[in-house]
N, C-alpha and C positions, 0 to 999 in steps of 0.2 A: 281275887274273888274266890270263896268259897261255893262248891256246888254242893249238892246234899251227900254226895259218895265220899266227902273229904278229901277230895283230889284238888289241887289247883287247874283251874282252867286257863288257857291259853287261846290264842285265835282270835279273829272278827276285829271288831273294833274297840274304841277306848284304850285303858291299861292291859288289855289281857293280851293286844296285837303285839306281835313279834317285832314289829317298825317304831324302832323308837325314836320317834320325834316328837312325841308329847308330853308325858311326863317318865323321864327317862328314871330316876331315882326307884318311884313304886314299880314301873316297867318290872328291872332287874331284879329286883326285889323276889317279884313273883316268879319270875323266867331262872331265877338261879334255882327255885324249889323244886321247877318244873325239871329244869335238864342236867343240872350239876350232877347229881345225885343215879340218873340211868346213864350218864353216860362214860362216868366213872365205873360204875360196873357192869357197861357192855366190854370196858377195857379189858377189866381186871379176868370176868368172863374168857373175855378170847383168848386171852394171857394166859391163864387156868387150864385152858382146855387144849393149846399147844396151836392156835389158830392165828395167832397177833400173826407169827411171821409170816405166814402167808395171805395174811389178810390186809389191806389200805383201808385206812380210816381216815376220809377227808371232811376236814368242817369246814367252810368258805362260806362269805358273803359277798356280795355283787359288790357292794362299798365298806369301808369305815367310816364312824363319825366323827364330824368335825369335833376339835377340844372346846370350842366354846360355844356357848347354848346359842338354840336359834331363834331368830327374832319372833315376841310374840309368844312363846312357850317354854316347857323345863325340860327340851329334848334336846336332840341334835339333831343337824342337817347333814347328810351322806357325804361322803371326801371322799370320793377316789382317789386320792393321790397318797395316802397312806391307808394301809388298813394292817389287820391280821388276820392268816389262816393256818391252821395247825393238821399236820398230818401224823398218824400213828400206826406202827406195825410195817409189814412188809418191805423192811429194809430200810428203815428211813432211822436217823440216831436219834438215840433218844436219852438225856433229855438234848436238846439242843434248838437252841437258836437263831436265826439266820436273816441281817438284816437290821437298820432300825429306823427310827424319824428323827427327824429336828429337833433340838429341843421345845418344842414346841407343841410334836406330837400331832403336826398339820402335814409333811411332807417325807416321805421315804427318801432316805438321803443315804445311807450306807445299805451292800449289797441288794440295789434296787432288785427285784421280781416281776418280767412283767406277764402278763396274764399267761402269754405266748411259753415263756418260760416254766411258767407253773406248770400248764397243761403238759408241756413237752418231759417233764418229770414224774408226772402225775401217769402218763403212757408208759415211760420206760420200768416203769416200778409194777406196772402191771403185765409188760414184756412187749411192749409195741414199740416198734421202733418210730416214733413222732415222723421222721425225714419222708416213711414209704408209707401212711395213712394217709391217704389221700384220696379225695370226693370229686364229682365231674359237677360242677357248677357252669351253667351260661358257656357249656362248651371247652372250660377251663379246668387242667387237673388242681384243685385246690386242698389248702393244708390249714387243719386244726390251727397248727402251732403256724401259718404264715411262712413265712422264709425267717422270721427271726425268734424261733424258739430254740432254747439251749434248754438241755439238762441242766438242773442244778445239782452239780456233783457234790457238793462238799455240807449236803443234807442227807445225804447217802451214807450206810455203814460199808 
């Protein structure tokens, strides 16, 4: 949807919401004008200006979408069990890949990540060591990363 300033609009409801389970095609359509394009040169920016390496750039979402459309509509329905999230700068390789799904593209199935894990690399790369961040819950010393978070070393330079 066009507004009067010429900008794509994003947000609320219908095609312009970020949640794609509606009509996922027009969705991306609009959402690649909206963010492809600044966030490629927030990169190339920090890149430029000698800040990538000290800076983390993380894109994540809470889920992925399932490969095949969901009932009733031209979207998808959320899959947790595979998704992607990409990170850039502050020590992380680049380009590189880590991980994949089924063929199917339903299920992570090589070098699985699980949240625990992301987290706990997502800390180290900012200089925390994940094992001693720890919170007082219900009387409890508790951790971000659980007891089962690992660095992922080998996304690391």
């Amino acid at each position: 949807m066009r507004v009067s300033t010429g900008a794509y609009q994003t947000g609320g409801e219908g095609v312009s919401n970020w949640d794609g389970h509606k009509d996922l095609e027009r969705q991306y359509q609009q959402h690649g004008r909206v963010l492809d394009q600044p966030v490629g040169a927030l990169l190339a920016d920090l890149k430029q200006r000698g800040l990538l390496e000290e800076t983390l750039v993380v894109w994540c979402t809470e889920f992925g979408r399932m490969p095949t459309f969901q009932k009733g509509a031209s979207g998808r329905d959320h899959n947790p069990a595979g998704f992607t999230c990409w990170m850039a700068g502050a020590g992380v390789k680049a380009p590189y890949s880590y991980g994949a799904t089924d063929e199917f593209s339903y299920r992570a199935v090589e070098n699985i990540v699980t949240v625990h894990d992301f987290h706990a690399t997502i800390l180290h790369l900012l200089g925390l060591n994940h094992e001693r961040l720890t919170y007082y819950h219900n009387g409890i010393a508790r951790r971000l990363t659980d007891v089962h978070g690992h660095v992922v070393s080998e996304v690391l330079r």
